[in-house]
Structures are given as structure tokens and as C-alpha cells.
ChimeraX commands (.cxc) that place a marker at each C-alpha (Angstrom):
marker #1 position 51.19,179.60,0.26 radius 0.5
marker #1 position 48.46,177.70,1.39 radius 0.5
marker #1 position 45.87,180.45,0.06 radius 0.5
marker #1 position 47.72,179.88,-4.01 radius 0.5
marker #1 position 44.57,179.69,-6.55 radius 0.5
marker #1 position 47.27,179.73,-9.77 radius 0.5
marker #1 position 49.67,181.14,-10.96 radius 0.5
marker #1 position 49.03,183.78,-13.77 radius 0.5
marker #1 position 51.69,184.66,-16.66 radius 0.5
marker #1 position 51.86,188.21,-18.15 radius 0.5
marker #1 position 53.56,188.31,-21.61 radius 0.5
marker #1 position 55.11,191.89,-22.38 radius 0.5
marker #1 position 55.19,192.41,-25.89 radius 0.5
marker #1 position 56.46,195.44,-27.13 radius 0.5
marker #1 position 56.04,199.80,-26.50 radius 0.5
marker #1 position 54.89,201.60,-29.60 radius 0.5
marker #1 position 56.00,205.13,-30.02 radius 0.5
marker #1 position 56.99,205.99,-26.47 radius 0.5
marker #1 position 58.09,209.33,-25.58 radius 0.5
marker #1 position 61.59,210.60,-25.25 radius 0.5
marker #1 position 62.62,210.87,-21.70 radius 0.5
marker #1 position 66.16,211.81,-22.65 radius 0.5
marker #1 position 68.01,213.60,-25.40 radius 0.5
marker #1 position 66.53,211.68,-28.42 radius 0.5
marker #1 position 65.56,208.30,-27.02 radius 0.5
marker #1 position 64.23,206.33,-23.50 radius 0.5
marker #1 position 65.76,203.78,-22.08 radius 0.5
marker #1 position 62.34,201.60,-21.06 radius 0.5
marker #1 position 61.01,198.82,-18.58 radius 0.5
marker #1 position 57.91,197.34,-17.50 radius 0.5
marker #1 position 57.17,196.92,-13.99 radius 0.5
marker #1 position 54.28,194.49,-13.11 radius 0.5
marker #1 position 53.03,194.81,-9.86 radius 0.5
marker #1 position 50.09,192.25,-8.04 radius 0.5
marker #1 position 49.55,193.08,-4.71 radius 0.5
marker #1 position 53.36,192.63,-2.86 radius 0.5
marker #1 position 54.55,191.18,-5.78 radius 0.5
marker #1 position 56.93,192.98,-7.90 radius 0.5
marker #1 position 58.70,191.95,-11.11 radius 0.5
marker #1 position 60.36,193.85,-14.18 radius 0.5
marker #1 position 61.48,193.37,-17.38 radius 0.5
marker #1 position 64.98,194.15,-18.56 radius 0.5
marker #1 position 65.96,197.76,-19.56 radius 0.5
marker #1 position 65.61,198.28,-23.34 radius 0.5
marker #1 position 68.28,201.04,-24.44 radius 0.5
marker #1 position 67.80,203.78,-26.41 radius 0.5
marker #1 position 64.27,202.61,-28.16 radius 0.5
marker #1 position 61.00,204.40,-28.01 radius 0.5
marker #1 position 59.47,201.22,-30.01 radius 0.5
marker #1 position 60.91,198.10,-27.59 radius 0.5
marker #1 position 60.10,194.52,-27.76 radius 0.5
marker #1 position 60.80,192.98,-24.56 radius 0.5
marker #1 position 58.37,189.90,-25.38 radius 0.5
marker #1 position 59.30,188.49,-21.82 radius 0.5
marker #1 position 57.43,186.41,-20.05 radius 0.5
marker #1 position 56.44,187.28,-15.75 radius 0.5
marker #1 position 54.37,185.05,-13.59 radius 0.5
marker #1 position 52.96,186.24,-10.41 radius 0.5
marker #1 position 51.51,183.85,-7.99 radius 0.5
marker #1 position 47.26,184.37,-7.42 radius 0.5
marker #1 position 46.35,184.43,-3.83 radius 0.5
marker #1 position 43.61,186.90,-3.90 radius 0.5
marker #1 position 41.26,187.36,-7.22 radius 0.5
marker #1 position 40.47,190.65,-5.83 radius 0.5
marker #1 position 43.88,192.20,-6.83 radius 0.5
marker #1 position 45.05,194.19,-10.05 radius 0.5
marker #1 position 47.52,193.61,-11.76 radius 0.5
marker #1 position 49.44,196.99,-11.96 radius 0.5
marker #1 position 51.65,197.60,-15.04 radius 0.5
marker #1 position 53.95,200.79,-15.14 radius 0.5
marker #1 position 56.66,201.87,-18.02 radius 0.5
marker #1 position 59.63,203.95,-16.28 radius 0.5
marker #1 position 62.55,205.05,-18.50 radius 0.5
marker #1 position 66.02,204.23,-17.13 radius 0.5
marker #1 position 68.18,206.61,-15.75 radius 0.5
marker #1 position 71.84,205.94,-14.35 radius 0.5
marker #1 position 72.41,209.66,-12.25 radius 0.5
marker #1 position 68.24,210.34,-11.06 radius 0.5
marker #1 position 65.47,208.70,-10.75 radius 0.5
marker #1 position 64.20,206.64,-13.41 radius 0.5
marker #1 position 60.61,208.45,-15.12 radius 0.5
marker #1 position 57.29,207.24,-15.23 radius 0.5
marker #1 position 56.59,206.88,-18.68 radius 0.5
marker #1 position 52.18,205.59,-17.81 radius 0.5
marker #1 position 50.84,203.14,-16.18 radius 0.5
marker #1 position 47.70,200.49,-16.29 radius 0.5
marker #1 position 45.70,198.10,-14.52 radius 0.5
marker #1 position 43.58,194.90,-14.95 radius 0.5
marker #1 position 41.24,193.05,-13.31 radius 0.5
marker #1 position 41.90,188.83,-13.37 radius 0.5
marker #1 position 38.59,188.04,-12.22 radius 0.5
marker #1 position 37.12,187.56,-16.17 radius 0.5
marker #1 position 40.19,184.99,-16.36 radius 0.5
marker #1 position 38.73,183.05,-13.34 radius 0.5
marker #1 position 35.80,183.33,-14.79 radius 0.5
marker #1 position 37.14,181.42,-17.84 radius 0.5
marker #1 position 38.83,178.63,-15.98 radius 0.5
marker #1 position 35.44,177.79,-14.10 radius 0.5
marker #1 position 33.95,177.27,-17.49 radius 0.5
marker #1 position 35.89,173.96,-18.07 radius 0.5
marker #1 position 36.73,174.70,-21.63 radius 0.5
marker #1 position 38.23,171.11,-21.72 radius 0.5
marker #1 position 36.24,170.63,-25.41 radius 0.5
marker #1 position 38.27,173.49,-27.20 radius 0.5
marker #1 position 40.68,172.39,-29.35 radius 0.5
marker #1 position 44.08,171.76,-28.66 radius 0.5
marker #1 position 46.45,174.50,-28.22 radius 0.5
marker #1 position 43.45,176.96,-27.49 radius 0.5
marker #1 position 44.65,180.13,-25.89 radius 0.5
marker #1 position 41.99,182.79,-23.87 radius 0.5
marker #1 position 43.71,186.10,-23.88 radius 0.5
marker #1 position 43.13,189.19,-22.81 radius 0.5
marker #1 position 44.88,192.29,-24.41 radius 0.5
marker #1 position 45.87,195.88,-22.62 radius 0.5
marker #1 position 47.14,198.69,-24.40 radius 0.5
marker #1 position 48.41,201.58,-22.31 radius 0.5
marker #1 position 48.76,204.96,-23.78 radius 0.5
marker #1 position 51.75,207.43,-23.09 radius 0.5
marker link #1:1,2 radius 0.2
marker link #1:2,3 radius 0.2
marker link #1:3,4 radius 0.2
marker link #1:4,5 radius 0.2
marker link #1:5,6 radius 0.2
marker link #1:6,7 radius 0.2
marker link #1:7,8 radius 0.2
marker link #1:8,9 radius 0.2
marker link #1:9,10 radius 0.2
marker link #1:10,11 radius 0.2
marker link #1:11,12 radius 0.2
marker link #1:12,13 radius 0.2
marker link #1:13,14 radius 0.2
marker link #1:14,15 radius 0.2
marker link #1:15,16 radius 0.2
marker link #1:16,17 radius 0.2
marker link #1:17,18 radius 0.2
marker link #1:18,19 radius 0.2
marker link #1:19,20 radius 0.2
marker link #1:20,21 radius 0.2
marker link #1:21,22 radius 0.2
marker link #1:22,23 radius 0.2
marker link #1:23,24 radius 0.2
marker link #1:24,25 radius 0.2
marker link #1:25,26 radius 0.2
marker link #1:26,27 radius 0.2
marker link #1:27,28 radius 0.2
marker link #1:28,29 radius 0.2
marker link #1:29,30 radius 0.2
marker link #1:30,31 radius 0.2
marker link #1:31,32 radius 0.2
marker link #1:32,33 radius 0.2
marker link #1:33,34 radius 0.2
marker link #1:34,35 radius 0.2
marker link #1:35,36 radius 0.2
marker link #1:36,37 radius 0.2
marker link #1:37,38 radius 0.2
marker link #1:38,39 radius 0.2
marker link #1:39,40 radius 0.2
marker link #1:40,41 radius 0.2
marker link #1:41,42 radius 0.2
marker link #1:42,43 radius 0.2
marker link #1:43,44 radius 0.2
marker link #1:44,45 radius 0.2
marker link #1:45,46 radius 0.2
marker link #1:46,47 radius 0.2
marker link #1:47,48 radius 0.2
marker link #1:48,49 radius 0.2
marker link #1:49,50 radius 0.2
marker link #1:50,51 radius 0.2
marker link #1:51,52 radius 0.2
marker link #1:52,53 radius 0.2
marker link #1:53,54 radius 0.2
marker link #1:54,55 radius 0.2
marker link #1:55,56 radius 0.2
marker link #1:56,57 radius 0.2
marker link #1:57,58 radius 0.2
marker link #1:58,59 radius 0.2
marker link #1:59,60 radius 0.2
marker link #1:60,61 radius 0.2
marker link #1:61,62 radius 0.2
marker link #1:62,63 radius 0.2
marker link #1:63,64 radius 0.2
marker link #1:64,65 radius 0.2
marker link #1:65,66 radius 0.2
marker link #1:66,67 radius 0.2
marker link #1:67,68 radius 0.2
marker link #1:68,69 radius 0.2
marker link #1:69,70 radius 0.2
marker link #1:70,71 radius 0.2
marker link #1:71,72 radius 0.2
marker link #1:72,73 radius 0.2
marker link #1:73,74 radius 0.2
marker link #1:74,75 radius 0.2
marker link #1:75,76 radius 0.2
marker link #1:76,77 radius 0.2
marker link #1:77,78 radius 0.2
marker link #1:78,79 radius 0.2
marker link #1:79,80 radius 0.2
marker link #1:80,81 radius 0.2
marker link #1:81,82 radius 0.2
marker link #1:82,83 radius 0.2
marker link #1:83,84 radius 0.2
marker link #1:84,85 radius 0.2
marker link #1:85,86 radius 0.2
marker link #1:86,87 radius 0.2
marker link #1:87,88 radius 0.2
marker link #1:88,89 radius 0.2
marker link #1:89,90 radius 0.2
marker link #1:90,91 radius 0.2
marker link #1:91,92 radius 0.2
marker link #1:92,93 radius 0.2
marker link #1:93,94 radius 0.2
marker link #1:94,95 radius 0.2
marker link #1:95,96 radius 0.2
marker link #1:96,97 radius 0.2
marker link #1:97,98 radius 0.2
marker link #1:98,99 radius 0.2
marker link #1:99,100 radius 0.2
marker link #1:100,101 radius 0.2
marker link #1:101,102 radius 0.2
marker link #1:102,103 radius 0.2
marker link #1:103,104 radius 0.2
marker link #1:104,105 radius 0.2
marker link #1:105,106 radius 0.2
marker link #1:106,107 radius 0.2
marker link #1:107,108 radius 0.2
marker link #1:108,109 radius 0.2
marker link #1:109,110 radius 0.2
marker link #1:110,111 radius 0.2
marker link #1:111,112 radius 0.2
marker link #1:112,113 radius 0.2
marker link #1:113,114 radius 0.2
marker link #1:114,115 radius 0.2
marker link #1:115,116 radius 0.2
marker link #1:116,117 radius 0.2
marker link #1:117,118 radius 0.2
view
């Protein structure tokens, strides 16, 4: 990719309270979506409070993109169901790295939190 400005890792943490897509439970995933790019996190089964804490980079080609994130509850004999959905913009996070934070101290982290409601 000759057009590659970074790379950019998305950490999914955990669901809190989903809602019950099946009989007493959902069977959730994250999708994370950045233009063509398309990754997912494993299934959690039967949890409406998962912790996937998983880790997905997407390769940055064009700051102008959201990053698309999308909860679907697993299903083996239909579709799976769209649980919500979210978006960010990276372009604060560029922002950041043009700063040259170089004097903050070691292990420094600049994060940027979404919570999605169901």
C-alpha cells in the first residue's frame, strides 16, 4: 500500500447488559469495519455481559474514513441480528500524533473511548 499512513489498533473490551436475541441469552460479536476492511471478534456464547478484550488493527490509508463498529448476535439456522452499531472519526488521533508528544512519559497511552448503546 503505497498510500499506508499507520496502522490503527481497536481494543474491544467488553458488552454491558445486551439484549436477549434468543430464548434467555445472545450469542455476541463485534464487527469493525474501515472502509473495505472488515474484521470480527470471536462469538461469545450465551452472555449478554461479554468480554472479548481482543485486540483488531486495520491498516490507515485514508483519514477521512470511520471506523464502523456493529454488535450482531450469532445465529446457527438465520441470519445473525444486529444488536447496534457506532462510528468514529480517527482524525483527533492524527491530530495527536502530529503533536510529537515525544516528552510524555514513558508508557503514555492517548485513548479515545466509545460506548454504544443497545
Amino acid at each position: 500500500m503505497e498510500n499506508l499512513l499507520g496502522l490503527l489498533r481497536v481494543r474491544i473490551k467488553k458488552g454491558v447488559n445486551l439484549a436477549f436475541r434468543d430464548v434467555r441469552s445472545s450469542d455476541p460479536y463485534v464487527v469493525v469495519k474501515m472502509g473495505k476492511q472488515k474484521l470480527k471478534t470471536r462469538v461469545v456464547k450465551k452472555d449478554v455481559n461479554p468480554e472479548w478484550n481482543e485486540d483488531l488493527t486495520l491498516s490507515v490509508a485514508d483519514p477521512n474514513l470511520p471506523v464502523q463498529l456493529s454488535v450482531y448476535d450469532h445465529d446457527i439456522f438465520s441470519n445473525d441480528d444486529k444488536m447496534g452499531d457506532t462510528e468514529f472519526d480517527i482524525k483527533p488521533f492524527l491530530e495527536a500524533v502530529k503533536m510529537n508528544l515525544s516528552g510524555l512519559p514513558g508508557g503514555t497511552i492517548i485513548t479515545k473511548s466509545a460506548t454504544m448503546q443497545i
